[in-house]
C-alpha positions as CSV (number, residue, x, y, z in Angstrom):
1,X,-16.8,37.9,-48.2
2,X,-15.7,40.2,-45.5
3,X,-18.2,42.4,-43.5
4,X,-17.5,46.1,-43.1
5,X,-18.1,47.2,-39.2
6,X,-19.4,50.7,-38.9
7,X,-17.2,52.9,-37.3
8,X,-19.0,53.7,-33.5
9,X,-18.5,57.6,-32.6
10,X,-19.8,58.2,-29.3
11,X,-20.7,62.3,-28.9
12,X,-21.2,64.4,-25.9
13,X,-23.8,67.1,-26.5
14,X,-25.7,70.2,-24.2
15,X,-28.7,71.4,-24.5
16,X,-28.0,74.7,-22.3
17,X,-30.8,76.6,-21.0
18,X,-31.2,80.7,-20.4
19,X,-32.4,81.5,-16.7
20,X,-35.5,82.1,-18.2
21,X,-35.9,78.6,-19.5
22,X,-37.3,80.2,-22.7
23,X,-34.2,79.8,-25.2
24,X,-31.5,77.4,-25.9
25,X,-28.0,77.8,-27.3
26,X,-27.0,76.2,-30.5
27,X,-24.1,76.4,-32.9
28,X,-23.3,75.8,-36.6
29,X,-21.2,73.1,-38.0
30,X,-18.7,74.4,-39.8
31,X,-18.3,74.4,-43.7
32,X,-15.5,71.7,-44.0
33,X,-17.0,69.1,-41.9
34,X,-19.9,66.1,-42.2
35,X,-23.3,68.3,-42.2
36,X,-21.5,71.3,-42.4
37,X,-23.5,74.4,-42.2
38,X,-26.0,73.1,-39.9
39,X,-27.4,73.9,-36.5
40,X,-26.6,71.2,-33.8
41,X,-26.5,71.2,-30.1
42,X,-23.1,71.9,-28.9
43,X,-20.4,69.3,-28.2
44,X,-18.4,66.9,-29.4
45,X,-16.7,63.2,-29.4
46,X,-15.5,61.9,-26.2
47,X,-11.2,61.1,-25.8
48,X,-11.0,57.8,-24.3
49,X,-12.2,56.6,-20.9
50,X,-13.9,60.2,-20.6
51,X,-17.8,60.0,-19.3
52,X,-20.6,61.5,-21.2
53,X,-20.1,64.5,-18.3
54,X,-16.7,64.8,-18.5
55,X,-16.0,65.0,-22.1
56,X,-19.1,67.8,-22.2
57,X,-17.0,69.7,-19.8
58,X,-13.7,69.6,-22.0
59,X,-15.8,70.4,-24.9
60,X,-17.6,73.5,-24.0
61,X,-14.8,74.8,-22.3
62,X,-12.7,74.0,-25.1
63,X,-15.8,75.4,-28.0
64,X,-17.8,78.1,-25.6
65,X,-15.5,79.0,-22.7
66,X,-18.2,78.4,-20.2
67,X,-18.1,75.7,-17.1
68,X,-20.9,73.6,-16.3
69,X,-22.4,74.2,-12.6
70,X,-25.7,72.0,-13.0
71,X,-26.4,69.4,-15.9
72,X,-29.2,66.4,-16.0
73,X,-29.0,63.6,-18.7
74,X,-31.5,64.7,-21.5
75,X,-31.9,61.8,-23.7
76,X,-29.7,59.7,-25.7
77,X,-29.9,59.0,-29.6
78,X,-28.0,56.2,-31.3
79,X,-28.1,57.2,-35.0
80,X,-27.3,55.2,-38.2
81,X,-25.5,56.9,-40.8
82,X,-24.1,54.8,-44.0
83,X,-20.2,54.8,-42.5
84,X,-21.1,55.0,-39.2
85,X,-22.9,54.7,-35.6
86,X,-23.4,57.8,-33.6
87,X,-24.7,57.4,-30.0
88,X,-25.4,61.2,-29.0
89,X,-24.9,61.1,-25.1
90,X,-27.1,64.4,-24.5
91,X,-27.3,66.5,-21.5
92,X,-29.6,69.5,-20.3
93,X,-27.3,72.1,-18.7
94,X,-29.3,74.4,-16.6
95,X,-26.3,76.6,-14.7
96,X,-22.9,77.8,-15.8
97,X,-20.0,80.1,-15.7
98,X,-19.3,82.4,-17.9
99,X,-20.6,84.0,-21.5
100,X,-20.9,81.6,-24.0
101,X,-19.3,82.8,-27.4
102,X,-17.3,80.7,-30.3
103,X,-13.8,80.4,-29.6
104,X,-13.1,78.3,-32.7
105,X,-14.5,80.5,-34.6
106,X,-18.2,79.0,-34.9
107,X,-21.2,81.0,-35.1
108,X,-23.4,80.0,-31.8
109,X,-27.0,81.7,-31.2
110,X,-29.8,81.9,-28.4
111,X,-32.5,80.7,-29.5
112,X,-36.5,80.5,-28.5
113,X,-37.8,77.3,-28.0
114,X,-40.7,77.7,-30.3
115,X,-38.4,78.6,-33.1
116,X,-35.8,75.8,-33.2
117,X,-38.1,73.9,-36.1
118,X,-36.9,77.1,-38.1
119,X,-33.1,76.3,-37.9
120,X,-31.6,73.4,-39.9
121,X,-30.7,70.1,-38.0
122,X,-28.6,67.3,-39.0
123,X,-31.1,64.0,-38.5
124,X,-29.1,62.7,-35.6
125,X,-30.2,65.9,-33.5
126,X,-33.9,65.5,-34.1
127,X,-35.0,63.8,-31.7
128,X,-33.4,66.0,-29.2
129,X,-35.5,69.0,-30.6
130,X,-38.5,66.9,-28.9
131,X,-37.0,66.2,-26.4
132,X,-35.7,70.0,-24.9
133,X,-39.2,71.6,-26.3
134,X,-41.1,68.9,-23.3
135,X,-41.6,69.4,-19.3
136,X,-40.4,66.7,-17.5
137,X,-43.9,66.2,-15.7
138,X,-46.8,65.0,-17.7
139,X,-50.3,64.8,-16.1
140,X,-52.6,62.5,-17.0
141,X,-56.2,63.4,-16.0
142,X,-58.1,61.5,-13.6
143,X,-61.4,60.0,-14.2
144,X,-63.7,62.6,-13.0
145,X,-67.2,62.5,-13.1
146,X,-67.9,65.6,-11.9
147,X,-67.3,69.1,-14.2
148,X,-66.6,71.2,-11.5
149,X,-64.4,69.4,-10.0
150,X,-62.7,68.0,-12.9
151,X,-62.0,71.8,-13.7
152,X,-60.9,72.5,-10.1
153,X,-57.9,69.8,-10.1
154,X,-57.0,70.5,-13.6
155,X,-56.7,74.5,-12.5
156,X,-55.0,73.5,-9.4
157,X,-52.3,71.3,-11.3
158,X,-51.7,74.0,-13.9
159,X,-51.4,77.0,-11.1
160,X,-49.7,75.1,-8.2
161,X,-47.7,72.6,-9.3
162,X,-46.5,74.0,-12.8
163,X,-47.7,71.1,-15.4
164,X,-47.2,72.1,-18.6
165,X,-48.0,68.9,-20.8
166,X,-51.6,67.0,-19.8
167,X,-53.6,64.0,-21.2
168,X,-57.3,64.5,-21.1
169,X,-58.1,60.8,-20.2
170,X,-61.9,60.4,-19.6
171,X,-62.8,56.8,-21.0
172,X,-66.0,57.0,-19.5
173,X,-67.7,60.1,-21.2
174,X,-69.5,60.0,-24.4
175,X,-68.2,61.9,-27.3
176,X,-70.2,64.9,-27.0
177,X,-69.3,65.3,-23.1
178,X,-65.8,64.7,-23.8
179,X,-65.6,67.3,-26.5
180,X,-67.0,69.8,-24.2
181,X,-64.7,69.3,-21.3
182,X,-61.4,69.4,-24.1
183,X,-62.9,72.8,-24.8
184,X,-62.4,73.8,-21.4
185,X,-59.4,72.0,-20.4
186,X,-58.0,73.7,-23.8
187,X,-59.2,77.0,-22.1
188,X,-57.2,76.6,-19.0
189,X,-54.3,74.8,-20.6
190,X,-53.9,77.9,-22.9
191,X,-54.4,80.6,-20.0
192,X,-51.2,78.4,-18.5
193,X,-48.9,78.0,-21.2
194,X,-49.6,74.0,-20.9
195,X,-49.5,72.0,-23.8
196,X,-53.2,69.5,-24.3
197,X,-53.1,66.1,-25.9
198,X,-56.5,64.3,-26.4
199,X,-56.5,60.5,-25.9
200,X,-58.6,59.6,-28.7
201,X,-59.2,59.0,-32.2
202,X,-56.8,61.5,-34.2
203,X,-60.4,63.0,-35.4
204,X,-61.1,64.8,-32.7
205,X,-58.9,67.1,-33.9
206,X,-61.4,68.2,-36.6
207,X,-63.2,69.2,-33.6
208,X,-61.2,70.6,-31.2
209,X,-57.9,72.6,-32.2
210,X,-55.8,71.0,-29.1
211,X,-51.7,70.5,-29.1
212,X,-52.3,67.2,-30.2
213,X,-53.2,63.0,-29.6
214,X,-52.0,60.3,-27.4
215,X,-52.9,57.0,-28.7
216,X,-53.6,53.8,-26.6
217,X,-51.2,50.8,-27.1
218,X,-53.8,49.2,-29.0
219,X,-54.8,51.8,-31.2
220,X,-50.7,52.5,-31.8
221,X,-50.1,49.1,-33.1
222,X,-53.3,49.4,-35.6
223,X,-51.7,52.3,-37.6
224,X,-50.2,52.0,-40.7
225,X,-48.2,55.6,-40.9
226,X,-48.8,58.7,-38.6
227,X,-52.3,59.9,-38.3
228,X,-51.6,63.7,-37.6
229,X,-50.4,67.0,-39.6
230,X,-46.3,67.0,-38.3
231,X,-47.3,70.3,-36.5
232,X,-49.3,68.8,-34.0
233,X,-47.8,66.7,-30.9
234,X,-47.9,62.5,-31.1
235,X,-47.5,60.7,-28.1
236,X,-48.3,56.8,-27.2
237,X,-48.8,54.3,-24.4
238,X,-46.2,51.6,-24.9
239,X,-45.0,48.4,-22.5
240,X,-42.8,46.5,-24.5
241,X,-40.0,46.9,-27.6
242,X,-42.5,46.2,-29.9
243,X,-44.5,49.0,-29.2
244,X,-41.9,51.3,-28.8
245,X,-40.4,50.3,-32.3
246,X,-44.3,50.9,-34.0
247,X,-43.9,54.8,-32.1
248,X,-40.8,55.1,-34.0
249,X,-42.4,53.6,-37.5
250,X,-45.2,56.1,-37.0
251,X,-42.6,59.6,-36.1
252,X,-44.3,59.5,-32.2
253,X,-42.9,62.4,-31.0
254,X,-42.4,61.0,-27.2
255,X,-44.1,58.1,-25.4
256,X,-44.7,56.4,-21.8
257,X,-43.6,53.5,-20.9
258,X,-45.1,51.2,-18.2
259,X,-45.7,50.3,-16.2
260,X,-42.4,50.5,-14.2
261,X,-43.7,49.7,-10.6
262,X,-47.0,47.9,-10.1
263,X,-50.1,49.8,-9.9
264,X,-53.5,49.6,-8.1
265,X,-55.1,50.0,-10.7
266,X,-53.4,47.0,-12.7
267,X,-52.2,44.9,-10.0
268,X,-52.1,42.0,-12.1
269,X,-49.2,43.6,-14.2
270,X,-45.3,42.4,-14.0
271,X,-43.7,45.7,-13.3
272,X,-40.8,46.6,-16.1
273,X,-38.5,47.6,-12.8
274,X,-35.9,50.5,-13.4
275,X,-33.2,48.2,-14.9
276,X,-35.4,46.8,-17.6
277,X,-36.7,50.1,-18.1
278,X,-33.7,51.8,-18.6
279,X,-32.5,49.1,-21.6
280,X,-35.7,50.2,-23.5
281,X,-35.1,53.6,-23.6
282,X,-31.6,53.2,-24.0
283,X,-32.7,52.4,-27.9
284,X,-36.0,54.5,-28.5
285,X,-34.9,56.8,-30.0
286,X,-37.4,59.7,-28.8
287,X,-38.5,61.2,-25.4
288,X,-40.2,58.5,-22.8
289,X,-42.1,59.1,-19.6
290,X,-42.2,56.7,-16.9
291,X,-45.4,55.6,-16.0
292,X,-46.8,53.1,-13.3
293,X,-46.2,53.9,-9.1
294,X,-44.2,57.3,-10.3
295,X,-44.3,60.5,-8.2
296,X,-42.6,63.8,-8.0
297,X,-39.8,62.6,-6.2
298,X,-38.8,59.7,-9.0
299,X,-38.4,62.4,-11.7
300,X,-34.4,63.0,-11.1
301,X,-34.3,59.2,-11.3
302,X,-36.0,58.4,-13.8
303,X,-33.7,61.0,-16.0
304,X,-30.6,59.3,-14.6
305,X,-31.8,56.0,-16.7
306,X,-32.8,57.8,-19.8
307,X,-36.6,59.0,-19.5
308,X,-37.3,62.5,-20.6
309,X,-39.5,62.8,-16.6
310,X,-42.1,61.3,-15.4
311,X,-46.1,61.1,-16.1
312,X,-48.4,60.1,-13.2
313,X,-52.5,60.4,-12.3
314,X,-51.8,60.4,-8.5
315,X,-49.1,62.0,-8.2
316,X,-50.5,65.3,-9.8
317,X,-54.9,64.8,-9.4
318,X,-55.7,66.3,-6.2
């Protein structure tokens, strides 16, 4: 009995940014093709011994007639179809030359970010929708005991250094207090344009009409099927393939992965290091933070292996 071997297609594709970072140019597949009709990010498959980088170049010369100035890796997606294996080599392009239009003929749109979930994706592309709608700094809230002050750093973080995605962390506060101070971190997150995720039982949610939840590691593997309306934001703690393959089972829209360098506060942890790392977000599948030692000034690095940014206490809670 002979075994069929998928056919492996490996695609370049752009997620290219306006100068206001407020839209994001797509195109539609055309009619006589696999998905045809569909959005997608523009692109296409790479000639032999190109790079990811180069064969984006060709292609959006050859499809938009723009050149790429400035470009990031974005995320990469291996996808399963029934005849094939699709590994979507993505790239955020945030400067380039000239006005994009369709030279083959295409239809190609700008686009607000907060209405790509209107336009029709094929599968493949989905988890890049996650991952161009996310900042590529997450905060994660200290543990502050004091209101004031807890409101003070929050403010400053949001004003000064731009964060646009938090976690309100605060083990150590009762459910009533906690509820209180989501209230008002929702408040300031909103006055922002920050996104707020709750790290709690998905039930809070009842209570407090934030972006969304993060769930612990622990609480991650407990879950049978995703605990939250599809609307809402889902995020999780992971630190090993097994955890990262339960955020897939459960449609986690992003994750963080640690911890990548050792910490103070978990000194007794083996650190993932950036090579290791990089192998488990090669297959997630969604957007991943790094988390664990990370500042401001690992975030170009971490994107070079594969993370979506970086998410830090330290780094941001001052």
């Amino acid at each position: 009995m002979s075994i069929k071997v998928k056919r492996r297609v490996h695609v370049a594709a752009a997620a290219i940014i306006s100068a206001d970072q407020q839209q994001v140019l797509i195109a539609r597949r055309p009619s006589n093709v696999d998905h045809g009709g569909l959005w997608e990010f523009p692109g296409g498959k790479l000639a032999p011994y190109e790079t990811g980088l180069e064969g984006l170049k060709r292609e959006l010369h050859e499809e938009l007639g723009v050149e790429i100035v400035c470009a990031q890796p974005l995320i990469r997606v291996h996808h399963e179809y029934p005849d094939k294996h699709i590994l979507l080599d993505v790239w955020q392009v945030h400067e380039f030359a000239g006005e994009p239009f369709g030279r083959e003929g295409q239809a190609v749109r700008w686009v607000p970010m907060s209405e790509l979930s209107n336009y029709p994706f094929p599968a493949a592309n989905l988890p890049i929708l996650r991952a161009v709608r996310l900042p590529t700094e997450y905060l994660i809230t200290g543990e502050e005991a004091d209101e004031a002050r807890f409101d003070a750093y929050l403010e400053r973080a949001l004003r000064e250094d731009k964060i646009r995605l938090v976690q309100l962390r605060a083990k150590q506060l009762d459910e009533a207090t906690y509820l209180a101070r989501a209230q008002r971190a929702l408040s300031l997150c909103r006055e922002h344009g920050a996104r707020l995720l709750l790290n709690g039982e998905p039930t809070l949610l009842d209570h407090i009409d934030a972006d969304g939840i993060h769930l612990t590691s622990e609480r991650l593997m407990q879950l049978g099927r995703r605990p939250i309306a599809e609307s809402k934001w889902l995020s999780a703690s992971t630190h090993n393939q097994a955890q990262l393959t339960q955020a897939a089972v459960l449609g986690c829209d992003f994750v963080s992965l640690s911890p990548l360098r050792t910490t103070p506060s978990h000194p007794e942890v083996f650190p993932l290091g950036w090579h290791d790392f990089q192998q488990l977000v090669e297959r997630a599948g969604m957007p991943v933070f790094a988390l664990g030692g990370m500042t401001r000034f690992d975030a170009n690095h971490a994107r070079a292996v594969g993370a979506q940014g970086i998410a830090s206490i330290r780094d941001f809670w001052k």
